[in-house]
C-alpha positions in Angstrom: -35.6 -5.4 30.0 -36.3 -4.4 26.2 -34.0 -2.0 24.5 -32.8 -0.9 21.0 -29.8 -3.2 19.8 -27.3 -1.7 17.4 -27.4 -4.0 14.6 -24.6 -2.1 13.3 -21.5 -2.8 16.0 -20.6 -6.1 15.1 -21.0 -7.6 18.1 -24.2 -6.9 18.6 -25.6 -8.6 15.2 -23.5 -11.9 16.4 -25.6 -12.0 19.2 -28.4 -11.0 17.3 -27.5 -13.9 14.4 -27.5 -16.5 17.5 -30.9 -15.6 18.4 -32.3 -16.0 14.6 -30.4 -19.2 13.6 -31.2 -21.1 16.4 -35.1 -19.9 16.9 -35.6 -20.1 13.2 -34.3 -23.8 13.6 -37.0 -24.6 15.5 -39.7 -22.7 13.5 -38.2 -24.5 10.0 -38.8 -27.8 11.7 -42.4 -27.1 13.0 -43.1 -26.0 9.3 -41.4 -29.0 7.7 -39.1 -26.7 5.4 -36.6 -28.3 3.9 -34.7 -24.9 2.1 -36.0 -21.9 5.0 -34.6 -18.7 3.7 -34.6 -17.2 7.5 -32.1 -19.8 8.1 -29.8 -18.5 5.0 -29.5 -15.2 6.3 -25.9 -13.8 6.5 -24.6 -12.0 9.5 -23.9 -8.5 7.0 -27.9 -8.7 6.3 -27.9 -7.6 10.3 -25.2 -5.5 10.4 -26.5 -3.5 7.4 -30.3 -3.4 8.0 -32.1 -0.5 7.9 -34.7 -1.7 10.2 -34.8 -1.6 13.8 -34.1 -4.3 16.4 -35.1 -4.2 20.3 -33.6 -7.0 22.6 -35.5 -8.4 25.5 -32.5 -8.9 28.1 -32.7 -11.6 30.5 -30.3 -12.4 33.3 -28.0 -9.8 31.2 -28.8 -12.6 27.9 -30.3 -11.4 24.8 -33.4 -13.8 25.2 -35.2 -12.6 22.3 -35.4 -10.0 19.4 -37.9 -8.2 17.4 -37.6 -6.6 14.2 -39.7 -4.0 12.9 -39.9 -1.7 9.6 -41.8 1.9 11.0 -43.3 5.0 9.7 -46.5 6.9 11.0 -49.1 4.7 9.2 -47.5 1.6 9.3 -45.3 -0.9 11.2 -44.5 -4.0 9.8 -42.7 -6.9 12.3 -40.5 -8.0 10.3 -39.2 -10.9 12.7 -39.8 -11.8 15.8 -37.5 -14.5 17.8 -37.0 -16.3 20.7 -34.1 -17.9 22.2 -35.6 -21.5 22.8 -34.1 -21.7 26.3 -36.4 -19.0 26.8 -39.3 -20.7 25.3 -42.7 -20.0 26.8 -41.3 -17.5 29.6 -43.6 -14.6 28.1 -40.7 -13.1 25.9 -42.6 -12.5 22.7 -45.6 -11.4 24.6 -43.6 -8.7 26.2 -41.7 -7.6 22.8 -44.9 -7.0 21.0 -46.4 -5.3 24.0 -43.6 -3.3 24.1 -44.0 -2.6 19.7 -47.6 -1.8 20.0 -47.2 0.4 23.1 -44.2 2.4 21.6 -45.3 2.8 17.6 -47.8 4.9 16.8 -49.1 3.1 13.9 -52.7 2.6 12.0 -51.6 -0.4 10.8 -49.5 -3.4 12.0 -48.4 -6.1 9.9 -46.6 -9.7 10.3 -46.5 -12.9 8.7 -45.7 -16.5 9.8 -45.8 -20.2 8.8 -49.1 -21.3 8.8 -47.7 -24.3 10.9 -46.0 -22.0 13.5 -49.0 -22.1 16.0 -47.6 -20.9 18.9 -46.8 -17.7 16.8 -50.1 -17.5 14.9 -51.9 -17.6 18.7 -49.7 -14.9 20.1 -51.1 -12.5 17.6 -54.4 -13.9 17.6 -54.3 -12.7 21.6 -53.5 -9.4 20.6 -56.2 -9.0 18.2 -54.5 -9.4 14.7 -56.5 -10.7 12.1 -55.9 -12.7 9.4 -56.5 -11.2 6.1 -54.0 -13.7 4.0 -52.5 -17.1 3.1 -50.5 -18.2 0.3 -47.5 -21.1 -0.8 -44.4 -19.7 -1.0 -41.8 -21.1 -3.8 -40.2 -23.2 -1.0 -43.2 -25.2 -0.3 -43.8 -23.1 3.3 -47.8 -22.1 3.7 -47.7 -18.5 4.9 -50.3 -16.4 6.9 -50.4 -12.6 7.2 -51.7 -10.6 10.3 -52.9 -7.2 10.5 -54.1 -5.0 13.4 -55.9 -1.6 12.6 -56.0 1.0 15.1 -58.9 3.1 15.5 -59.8 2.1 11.9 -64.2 2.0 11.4 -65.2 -1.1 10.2 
């Protein structure tokens, strides 16, 4: 079951935090970061955030969370995380089903570690493209993702 979490009762964002720190653990790791920001990322930063965050509830156990940035042209996924006792159960491919089937954007936008396959192929299935890479000041190689809708070509 997905549903909006509210980042702002402080319970929530723990929960929320749990599923970040230890899935970006992993992902920092597969990239070989030594200093990963993601990981650096203070409980407040949730609990104030202006974007939104849906929760894909397994067995009542917030099994992964995406974050998103929206407005009529444009959705950006901020994050998107996985518990990794939930690892390979179909949780991000039901959380960005659930993003593209509920925004009605033009435009949708993430980026990942270049290293991070299992992420870059998730959004490759759904038809993103890449239309960037760069080296980040922490010595990370990112990729960026878009997918257009009903844009000509």
């Amino acid at each position: 079951m997905i549903e909006k979490l509210q980042n702002n009762d402080i319970e929530v964002s723990k929960k929320i935090y749990s599923v970040f720190q230890s899935s970006y653990k992993i992902e920092g790791e597969l990239l070989n970061a030594i200093d990963f920001p993601p990981l650096k990322r203070p409980l407040e930063n949730y609990v104030n955030s202006d974007t939104t965050f849906f929760g894909y509830l397994k067995d009542k156990e917030l099994a992964g969370v995406i974050e998103i940035s929206h407005n009529k042209n444009f959705t950006h996924i901020n994050s998107l995380v996985v518990s990794p006792s939930f690892f390979r159960q179909g949780v991000a491919r039901k959380l960005m089903e659930f993003v593209l089937n509920t925004f009605d954007s033009k435009l949708f936008v993430v980026e990942t570690g270049v290293d991070n396959g299992p992420a870059s192929e998730l959004y490759k299935k759904f038809n993103f493209k890449e239309v960037k890479q760069w080296d980040t000041d922490r010595g990370v190689r990112k990729i960026k993702f878009e997918l257009r809708i009903n844009a000509s070509v």
